[in-house]
N, C-alpha and C positions, 0 to 999 in steps of 0.2 A: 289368300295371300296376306300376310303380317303387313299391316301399313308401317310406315318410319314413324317412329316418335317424336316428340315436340322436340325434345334435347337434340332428335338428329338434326332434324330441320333447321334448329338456330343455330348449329355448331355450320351449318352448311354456308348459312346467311351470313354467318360470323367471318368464315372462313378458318375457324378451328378445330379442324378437321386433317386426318391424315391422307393421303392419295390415295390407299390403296380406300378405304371407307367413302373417299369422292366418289373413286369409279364404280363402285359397288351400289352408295345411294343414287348415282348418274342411271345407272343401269334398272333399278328400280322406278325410277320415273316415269323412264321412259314405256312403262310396260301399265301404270296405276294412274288412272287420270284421278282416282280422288286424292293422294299424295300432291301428284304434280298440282293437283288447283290450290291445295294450300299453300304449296314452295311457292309458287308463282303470284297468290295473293298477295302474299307478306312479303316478297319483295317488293310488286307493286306498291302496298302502303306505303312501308319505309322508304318508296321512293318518292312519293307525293308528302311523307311528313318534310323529308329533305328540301323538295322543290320548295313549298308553301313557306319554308325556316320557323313553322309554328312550335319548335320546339328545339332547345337547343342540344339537348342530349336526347336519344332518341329511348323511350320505357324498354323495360327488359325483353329481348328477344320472344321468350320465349312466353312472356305474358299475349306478348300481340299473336303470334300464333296459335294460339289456345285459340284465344277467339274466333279467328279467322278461320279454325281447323274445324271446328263447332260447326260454324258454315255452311263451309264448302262440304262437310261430310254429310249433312241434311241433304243439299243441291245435287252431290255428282255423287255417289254410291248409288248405282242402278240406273245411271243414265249413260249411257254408251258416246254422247256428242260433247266432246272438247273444246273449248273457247280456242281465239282465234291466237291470245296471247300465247297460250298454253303450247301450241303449236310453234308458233316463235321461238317460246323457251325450249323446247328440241334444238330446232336449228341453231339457235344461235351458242348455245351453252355444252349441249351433248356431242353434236355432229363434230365439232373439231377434237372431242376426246375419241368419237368411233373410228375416226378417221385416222387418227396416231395409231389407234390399236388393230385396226386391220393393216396398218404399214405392216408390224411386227408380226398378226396373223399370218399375212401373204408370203413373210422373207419366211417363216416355218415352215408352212405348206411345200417351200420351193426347197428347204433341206431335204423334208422326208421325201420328196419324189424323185432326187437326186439319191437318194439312200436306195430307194427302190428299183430303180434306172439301172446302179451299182453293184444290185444284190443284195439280196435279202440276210446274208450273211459276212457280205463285206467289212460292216464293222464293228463286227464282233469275235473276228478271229483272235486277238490276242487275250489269251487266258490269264494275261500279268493283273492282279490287285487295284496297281497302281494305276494303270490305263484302265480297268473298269470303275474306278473310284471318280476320276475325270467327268469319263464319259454317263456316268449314272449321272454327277452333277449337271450338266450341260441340256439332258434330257429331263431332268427335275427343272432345271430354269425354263422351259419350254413348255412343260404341263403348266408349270405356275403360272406363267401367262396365259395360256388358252384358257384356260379355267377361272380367272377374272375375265376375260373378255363371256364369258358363256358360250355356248353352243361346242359346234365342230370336234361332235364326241368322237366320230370318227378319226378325226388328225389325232384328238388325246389317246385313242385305244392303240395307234400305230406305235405311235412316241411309247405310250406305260408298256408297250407288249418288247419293247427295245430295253427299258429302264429294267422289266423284270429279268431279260438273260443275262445285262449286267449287275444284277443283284443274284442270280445263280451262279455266277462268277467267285461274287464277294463271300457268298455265306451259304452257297451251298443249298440245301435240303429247306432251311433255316428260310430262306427267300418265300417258300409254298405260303406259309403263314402270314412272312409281312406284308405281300401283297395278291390275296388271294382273288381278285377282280380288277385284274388291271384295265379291261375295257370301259368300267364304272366309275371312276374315280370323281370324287366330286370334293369340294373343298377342305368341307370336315375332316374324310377319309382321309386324304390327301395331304393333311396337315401333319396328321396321326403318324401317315408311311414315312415321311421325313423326317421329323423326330425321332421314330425307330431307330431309321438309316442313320440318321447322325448320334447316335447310344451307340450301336454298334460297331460304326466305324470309327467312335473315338477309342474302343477298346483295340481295334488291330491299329491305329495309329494311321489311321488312313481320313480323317476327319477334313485334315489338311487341302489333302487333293479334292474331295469332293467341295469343297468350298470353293478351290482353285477352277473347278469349274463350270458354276454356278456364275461365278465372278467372268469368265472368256465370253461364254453365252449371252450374259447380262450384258456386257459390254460393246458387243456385238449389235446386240438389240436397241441396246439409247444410241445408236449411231446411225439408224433408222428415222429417229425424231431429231436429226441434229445434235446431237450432244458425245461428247466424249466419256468415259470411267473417268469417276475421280480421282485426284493425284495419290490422292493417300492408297486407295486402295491398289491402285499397278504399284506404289511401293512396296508395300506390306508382300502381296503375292511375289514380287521379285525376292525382297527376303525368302520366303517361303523354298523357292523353288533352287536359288543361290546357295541355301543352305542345308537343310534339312535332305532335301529330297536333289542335294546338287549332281550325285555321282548316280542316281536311280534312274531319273529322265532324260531323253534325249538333249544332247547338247543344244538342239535348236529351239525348244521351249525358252531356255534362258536368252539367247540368240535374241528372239524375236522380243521377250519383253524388255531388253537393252534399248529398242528403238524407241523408245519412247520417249527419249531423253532428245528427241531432234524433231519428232512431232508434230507438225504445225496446222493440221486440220482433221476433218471427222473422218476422210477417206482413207486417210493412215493410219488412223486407230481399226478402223473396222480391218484394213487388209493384215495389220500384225497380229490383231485375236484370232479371226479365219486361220492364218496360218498357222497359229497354236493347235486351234481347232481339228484343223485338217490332222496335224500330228499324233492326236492321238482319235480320231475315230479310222484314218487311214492304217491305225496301226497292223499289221502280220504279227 
């Protein structure tokens, strides 16, 4: 297992850090007690230099971890028993990020067995570009998630074996290639197949839509953890769909992203994406 770096460690303690790299070092912790006793050390210090006021600016982050990393790597590498703190630091730090991410886990789970429930070819009847372009998005924002959360290769291989018939829609033969293991997909890879997908799709001009929905699923999903899409971005996709693509999709796409202008809580953002959503995976 690669231990985290000093740099991660004090970007963590700093707080200078991006979320998806939180939940990624969160998840690693949780799994490395000789990591976790450093992270957990050096917070402790820096919280006894604080308490004590023995210093008024606290030394560089990542000088005190060194030390402390020295340590703790002598102590806990091949000792299996976790300090009592260390344990703490799970609960109190990790557990409310697992806890947001199995929300988001569980509403997936509860798609694809309504997919399944539905027919295994229910929504993938329409052959149109444009409804596969969506719907690849939508199932691309759904791997993306499971695959920061780890595990539930299973859900992933359901979801990637759904993203592949809507990429044998988009490109035909061309699909075998870009995603030749869709039950495997792991981050790297994963990163790889999206990149492609979006090279490709900016060339049939369909780049648009698979953004569009990336953006319905996404929005969907932070309305899970309390939160609405941001303003800008239901703007932007309303231009998107207003204009470009105004006489291509059904009239009730535009319909529903209209209501957002009267808005006034998280349950009505979720029920006007869903009903995008529905749109085009119900599509004939």
């Amino acid at each position: 297992m690669k231990h985290l770096e000093d740099e991660d460690i004090a970007r963590m303690i700093d707080g200078t850090i991006s979320k998806r790299e939180r939940e990624r070092f969160l998840v690693h912790l949780s799994g490395c007690n000789s990591c976790l006793s450093v992270y957990s050390e050096s917070l402790k210090f820096i919280e006894e230099e604080n308490k004590n006021r023995v210093m008024l600016k606290l030394p560089r982050v990542g000088a005190v971890i060194d030390g402390w990393r020295r340590q703790a790597r002598t102590f806990f590498v091949g000792n299996r028993l976790m300090p009592v703190y260390a344990v703490l630091l799970i609960v109190v730090v990790l557990l409310p990020f697992l806890l947001k991410e199995n929300a988001q886990v569980h509403y997936i789970e509860e798609c694809v067995t309504e997919m399944e429930v539905r027919g295994i070819h229910r929504f993938s009847d329409s052959n149109d570009p444009m409804y596969a372009s969506v719907r690849a998005g939508i199932f691309v924002e759904e791997i993306s998630v499971l695959i920061d959360y780890g595990g539930k290769e299973d859900l992933r291989g359901k979801l990637a074996a759904r993203l592949f018939n809507e990429l044998k829609v988009l490109f035909n033969d061309e699909a075998v290639s870009l995603l030749p293991d869709p039950g495997h997909l792991e981050e790297e890879s994963f990163d790889v197949v999206v990149r492609s997908m979006g090279t490709m799709l900016e060339k049939r001009r369909l780049s648009g839509l698979f953004q569009f929905g990336r953006f319905v699923e996404r929005g969907i999903l932070v309305s899970v953890d309390g939160k609405r899409p941001l303003v800008e971005e239901v703007e932007r996709y309303r231009r998107l769909v207003a204009g470009e693509y105004n006489d291509k999709l059904p009239p009730g796409v535009l319909k529903e992203l209209n209501k957002f202008g009267a808005v006034t809580g998280i349950n009505e953002s979720k029920e006007i994406l869903t009903g995008i959503k529905d749109i085009f995976l119900a599509a004939e």
